[in-house]
C-alpha positions as CSV (number, residue, x, y, z in Angstrom):
1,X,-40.9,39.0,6.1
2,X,-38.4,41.7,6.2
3,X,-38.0,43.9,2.3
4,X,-35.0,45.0,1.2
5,X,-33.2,46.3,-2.3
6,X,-30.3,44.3,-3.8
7,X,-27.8,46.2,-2.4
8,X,-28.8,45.7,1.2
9,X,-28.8,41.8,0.4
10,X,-25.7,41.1,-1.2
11,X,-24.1,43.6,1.3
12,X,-25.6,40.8,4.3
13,X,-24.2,38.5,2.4
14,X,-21.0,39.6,1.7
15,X,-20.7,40.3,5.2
16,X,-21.5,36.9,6.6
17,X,-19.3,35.3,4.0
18,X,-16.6,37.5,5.0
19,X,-16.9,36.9,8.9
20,X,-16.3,33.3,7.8
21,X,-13.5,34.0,5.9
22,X,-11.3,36.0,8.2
23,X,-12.5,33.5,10.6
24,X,-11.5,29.9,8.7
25,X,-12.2,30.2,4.9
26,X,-8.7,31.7,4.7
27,X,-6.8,28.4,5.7
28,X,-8.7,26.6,2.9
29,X,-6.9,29.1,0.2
30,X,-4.0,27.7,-1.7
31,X,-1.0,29.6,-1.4
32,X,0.6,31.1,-4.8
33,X,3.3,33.2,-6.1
34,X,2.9,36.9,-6.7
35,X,0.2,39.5,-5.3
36,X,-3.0,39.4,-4.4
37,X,-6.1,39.3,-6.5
38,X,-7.8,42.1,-6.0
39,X,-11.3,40.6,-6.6
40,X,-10.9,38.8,-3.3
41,X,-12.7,35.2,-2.1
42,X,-15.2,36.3,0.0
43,X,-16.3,38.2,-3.2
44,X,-16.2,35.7,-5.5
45,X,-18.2,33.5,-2.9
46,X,-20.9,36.5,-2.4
47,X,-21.5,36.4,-6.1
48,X,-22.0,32.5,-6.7
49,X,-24.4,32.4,-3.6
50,X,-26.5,35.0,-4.4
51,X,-26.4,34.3,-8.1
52,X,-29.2,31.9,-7.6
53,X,-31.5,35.0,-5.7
54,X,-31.6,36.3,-9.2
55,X,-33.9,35.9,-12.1
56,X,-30.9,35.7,-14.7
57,X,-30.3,31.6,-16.4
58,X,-26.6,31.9,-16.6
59,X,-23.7,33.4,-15.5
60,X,-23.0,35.7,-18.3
61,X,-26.5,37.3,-17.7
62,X,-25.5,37.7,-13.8
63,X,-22.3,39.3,-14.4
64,X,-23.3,41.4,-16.9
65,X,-26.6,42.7,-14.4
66,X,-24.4,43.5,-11.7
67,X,-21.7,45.6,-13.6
68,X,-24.6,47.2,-15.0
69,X,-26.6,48.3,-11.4
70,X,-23.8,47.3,-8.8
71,X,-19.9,47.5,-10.1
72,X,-19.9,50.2,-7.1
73,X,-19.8,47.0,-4.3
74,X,-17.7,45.2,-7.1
75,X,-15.2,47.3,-8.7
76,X,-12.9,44.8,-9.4
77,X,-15.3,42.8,-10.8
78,X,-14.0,39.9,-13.2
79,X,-15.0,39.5,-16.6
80,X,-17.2,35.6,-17.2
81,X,-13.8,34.1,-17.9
82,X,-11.6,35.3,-15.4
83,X,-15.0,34.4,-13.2
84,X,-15.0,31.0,-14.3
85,X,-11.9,30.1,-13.6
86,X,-11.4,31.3,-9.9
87,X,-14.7,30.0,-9.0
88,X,-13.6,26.5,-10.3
89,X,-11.3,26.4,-7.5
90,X,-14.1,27.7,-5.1
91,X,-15.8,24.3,-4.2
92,X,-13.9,23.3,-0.8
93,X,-14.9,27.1,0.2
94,X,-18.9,26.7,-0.6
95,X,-18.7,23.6,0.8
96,X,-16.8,24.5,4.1
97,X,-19.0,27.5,4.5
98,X,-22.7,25.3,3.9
99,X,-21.3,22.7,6.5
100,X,-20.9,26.3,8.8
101,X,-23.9,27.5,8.5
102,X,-25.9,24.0,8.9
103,X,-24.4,24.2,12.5
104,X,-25.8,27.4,12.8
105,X,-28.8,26.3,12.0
106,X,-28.5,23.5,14.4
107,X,-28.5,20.6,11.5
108,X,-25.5,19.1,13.5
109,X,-28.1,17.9,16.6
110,X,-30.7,16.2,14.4
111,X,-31.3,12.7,15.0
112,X,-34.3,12.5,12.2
113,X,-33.8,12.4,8.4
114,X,-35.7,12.6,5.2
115,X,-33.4,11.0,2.3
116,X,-34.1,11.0,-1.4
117,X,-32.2,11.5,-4.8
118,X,-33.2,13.4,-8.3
119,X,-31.2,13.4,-11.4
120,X,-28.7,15.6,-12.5
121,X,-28.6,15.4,-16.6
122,X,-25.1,16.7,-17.7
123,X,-25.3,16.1,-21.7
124,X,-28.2,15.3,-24.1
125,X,-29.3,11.9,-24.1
126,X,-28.2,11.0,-27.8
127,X,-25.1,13.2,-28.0
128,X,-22.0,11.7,-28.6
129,X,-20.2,11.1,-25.2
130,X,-16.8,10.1,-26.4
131,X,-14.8,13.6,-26.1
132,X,-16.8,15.1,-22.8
133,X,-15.1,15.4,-19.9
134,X,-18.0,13.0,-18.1
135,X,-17.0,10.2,-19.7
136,X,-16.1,7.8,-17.2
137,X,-17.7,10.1,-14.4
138,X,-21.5,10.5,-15.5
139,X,-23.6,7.4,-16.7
140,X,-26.9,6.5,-18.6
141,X,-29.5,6.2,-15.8
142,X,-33.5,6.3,-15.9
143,X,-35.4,8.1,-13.3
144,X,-38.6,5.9,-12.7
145,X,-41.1,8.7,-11.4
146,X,-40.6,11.1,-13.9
147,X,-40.2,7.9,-16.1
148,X,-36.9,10.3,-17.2
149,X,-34.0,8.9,-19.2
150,X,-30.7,10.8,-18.8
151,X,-27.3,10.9,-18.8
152,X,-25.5,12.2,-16.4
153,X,-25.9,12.1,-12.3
154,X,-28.0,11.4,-9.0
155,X,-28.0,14.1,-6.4
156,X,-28.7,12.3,-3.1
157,X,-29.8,14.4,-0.5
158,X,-29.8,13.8,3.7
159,X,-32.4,16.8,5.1
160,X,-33.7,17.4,8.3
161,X,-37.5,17.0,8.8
162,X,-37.8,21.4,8.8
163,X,-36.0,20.9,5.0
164,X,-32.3,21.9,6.3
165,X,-29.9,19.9,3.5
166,X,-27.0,18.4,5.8
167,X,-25.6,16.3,3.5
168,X,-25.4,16.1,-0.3
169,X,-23.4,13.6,-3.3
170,X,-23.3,13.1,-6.9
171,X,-23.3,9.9,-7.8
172,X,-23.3,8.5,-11.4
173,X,-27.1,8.0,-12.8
174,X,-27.1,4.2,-13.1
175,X,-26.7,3.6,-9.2
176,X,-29.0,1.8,-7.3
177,X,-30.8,3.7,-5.2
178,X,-29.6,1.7,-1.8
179,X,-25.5,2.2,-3.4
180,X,-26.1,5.8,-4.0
181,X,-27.7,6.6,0.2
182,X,-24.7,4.9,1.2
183,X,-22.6,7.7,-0.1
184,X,-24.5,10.0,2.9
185,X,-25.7,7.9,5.5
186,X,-22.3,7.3,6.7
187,X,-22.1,11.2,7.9
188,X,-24.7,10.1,10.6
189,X,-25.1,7.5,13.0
190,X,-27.7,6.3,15.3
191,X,-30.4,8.3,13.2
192,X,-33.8,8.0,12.0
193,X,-34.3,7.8,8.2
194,X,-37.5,8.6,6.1
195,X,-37.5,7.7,2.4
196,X,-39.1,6.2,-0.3
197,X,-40.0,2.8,-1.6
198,X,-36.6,3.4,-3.7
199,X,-34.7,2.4,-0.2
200,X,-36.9,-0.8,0.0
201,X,-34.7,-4.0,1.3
202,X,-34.2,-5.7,4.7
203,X,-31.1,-7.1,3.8
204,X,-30.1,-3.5,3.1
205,X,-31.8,-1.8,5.9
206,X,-30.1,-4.2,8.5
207,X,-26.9,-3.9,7.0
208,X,-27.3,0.3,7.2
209,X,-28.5,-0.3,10.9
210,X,-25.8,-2.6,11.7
211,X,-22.8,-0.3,10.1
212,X,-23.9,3.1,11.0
213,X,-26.5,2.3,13.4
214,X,-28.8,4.9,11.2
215,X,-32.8,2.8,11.4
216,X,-33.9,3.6,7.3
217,X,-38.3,3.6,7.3
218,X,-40.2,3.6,4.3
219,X,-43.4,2.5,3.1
220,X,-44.0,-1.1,2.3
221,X,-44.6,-1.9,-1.6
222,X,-48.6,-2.8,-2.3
223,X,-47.6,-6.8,-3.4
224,X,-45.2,-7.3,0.0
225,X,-46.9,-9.1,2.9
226,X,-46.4,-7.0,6.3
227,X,-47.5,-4.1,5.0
228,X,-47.2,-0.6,6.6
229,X,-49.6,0.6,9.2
230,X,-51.8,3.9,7.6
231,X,-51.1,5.9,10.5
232,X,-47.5,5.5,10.0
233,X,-47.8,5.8,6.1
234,X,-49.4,9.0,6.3
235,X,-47.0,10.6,8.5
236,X,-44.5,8.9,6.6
237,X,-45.9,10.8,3.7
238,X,-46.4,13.9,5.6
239,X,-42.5,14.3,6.0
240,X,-41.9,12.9,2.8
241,X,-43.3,16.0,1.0
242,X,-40.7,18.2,3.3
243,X,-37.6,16.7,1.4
244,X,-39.5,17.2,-2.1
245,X,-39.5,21.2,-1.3
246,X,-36.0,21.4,-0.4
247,X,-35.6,19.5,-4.0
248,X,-38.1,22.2,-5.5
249,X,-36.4,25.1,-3.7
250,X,-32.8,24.0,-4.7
251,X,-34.0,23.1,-8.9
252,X,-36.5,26.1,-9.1
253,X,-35.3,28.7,-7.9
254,X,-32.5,31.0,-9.9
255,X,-30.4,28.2,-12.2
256,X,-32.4,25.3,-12.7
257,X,-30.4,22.1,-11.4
258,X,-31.2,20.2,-14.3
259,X,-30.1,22.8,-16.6
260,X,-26.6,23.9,-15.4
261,X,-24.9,22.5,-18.7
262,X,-21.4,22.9,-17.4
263,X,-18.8,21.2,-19.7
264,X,-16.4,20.2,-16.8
265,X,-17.1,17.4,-14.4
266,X,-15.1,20.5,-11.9
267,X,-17.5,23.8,-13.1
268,X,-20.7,21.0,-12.4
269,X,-19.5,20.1,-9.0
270,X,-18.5,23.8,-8.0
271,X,-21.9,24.7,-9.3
272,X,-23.9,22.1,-7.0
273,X,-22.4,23.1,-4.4
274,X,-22.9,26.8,-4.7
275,X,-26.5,25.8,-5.2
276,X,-26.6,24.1,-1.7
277,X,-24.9,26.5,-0.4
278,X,-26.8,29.5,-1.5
279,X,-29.7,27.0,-1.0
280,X,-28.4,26.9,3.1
281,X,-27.9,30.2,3.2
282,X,-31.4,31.6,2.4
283,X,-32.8,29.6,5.5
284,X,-30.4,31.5,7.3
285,X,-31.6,34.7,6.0
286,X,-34.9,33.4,6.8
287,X,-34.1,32.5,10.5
288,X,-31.8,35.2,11.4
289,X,-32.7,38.3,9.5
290,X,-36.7,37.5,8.7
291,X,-35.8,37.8,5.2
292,X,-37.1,35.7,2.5
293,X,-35.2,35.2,-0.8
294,X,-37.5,32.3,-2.0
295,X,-39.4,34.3,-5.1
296,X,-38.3,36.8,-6.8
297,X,-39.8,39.0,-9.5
298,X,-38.2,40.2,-12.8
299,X,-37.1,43.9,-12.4
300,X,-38.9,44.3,-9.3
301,X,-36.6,46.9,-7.0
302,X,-37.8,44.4,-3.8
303,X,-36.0,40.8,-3.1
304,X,-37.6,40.1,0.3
């Protein structure tokens, strides 16, 4: 894989975020009264993308590393507040952009899926809920292979079999599993789905198949009677582990997913999204440039 310094990345990345802008991001900006900011979008949208190819926890510790080593590619740069609140207006952009770069990537002409969800906690599990802004939004739910109670949300997840996210929701934690793949398996039709004993039911399945026309496989439970040939469980468990690194690339690398603690249902779904996106973009980087964001060392000059 390709090295390079910090600069050279988040000057690549600027750039392509740019090309997008002047291209469509543009129409997506709301018009307003008086002049221009002069930190500009496709700024803002650098920083939250690449935020996550960095070994800071927070957003304060980002900001504060790159007016320290980079204000020169940022000289307007924005204090955390000012930050905060134009990037909470920023989650049609990452989103626009993501879907952009999946057809780059060629996401758009799959017709094989892996699907699967992981939790999203939002608030400690005993805290009082009554005054956050969740209330109504998130809910109590229980994640049964990490045996995991939590309050908060379910990220459901649509990948292609080489680990390419396509399509993403938050749902609230107490969904059923089969409720919550609903809320992506309408984006596709006439598809192959891979997933877990979670998405067990042939009710379900043939009401999936029958609506969308997307065929869901999984791997029969060990007290049903068909059960699932081994040559088809193992490969179904081959491909299985492909979705489970996209889900350990997108929590384990730069902010953990688990530990965004935003206080607004908004700055949580902004910050999601900038995940997947930055998530997108660094098999971009990968495929077009031969450059690998992946792991990163503290204070090391190299991010490739």
């Amino acid at each position: 894989m390709t090295m390079i310094d910090a600069p050279t990345l988040l000057t690549i990345i600027f750039v392509l975020v740019d090309d997008w802008y002047q291209a469509y991001g543009h129409q997506l900006k709301p018009k307003s009264p008086g002049p221009q900011p002069n930190f500009s979008e496709s700024e803002m949208l650098t920083l939250l993308l690449a935020m996550d190819y960095f070994p800071f926890p927070g957003e304060t510790q980002f900001l504060g590393f790159i007016r320290a080593n980079y204000l020169s590619l940022f000289p307007h740069l924005l204090d955390q507040s000012q930050f905060n609140r134009r990037a909470r207006c920023l989650e049609a952009m990452l989103e626009e952009v993501r879907r952009f770069w999946v057809r780059e990537l060629d996401g758009v002409f799959e017709t094989t899926f892996l699907l699967d969800t992981k939790p999203v906690p939002v608030i400690g599990y005993k805290r009082n809920k009554r005054h956050s802004d969740f209330l109504g939004s998130a809910s109590y739910g229980h994640c049964a292979s990490r045996n995991l109670k939590y309050f908060g949300y379910k990220l459901v997840v649509l990948s292609t079999l080489s680990g390419l996210p396509v399509v993403y929701a938050l749902v609230p934690a107490h969904t059923d599993e089969r409720e919550a793949a609903e809320a992506v398996l309408t984006a596709v039709n006439g598809c192959d789905i891979l997933a877990d004993k979670g998405f067990i039911g042939d009710d379900w399945q043939a009401d999936i198949s029958r609506t969308t026309g997307n065929r869901v496989f999984t791997v029969k439970r060990d007290n049903q009677h068909q059960q699932t040939p081994p040559a088809f469980a193992r490969l179904l468990g081959h491909f299985r582990e492909r979705i489970e690194g996209v889900f350990h690339e997108v929590q384990n690398t730069g902010r953990h997913l688990e530990n965004l603690l935003r206080k607004t249902r908004r700055g949580l779904c902004v910050h999601v999204a900038a995940k997947m996106a930055s998530h997108t973009l660094r098999l971009l980087l990968r495929k077009r440039f031969d450059i690998d964001v992946l792991t990163f060392q503290k204070h090391t000059p190299h991010l490739g």
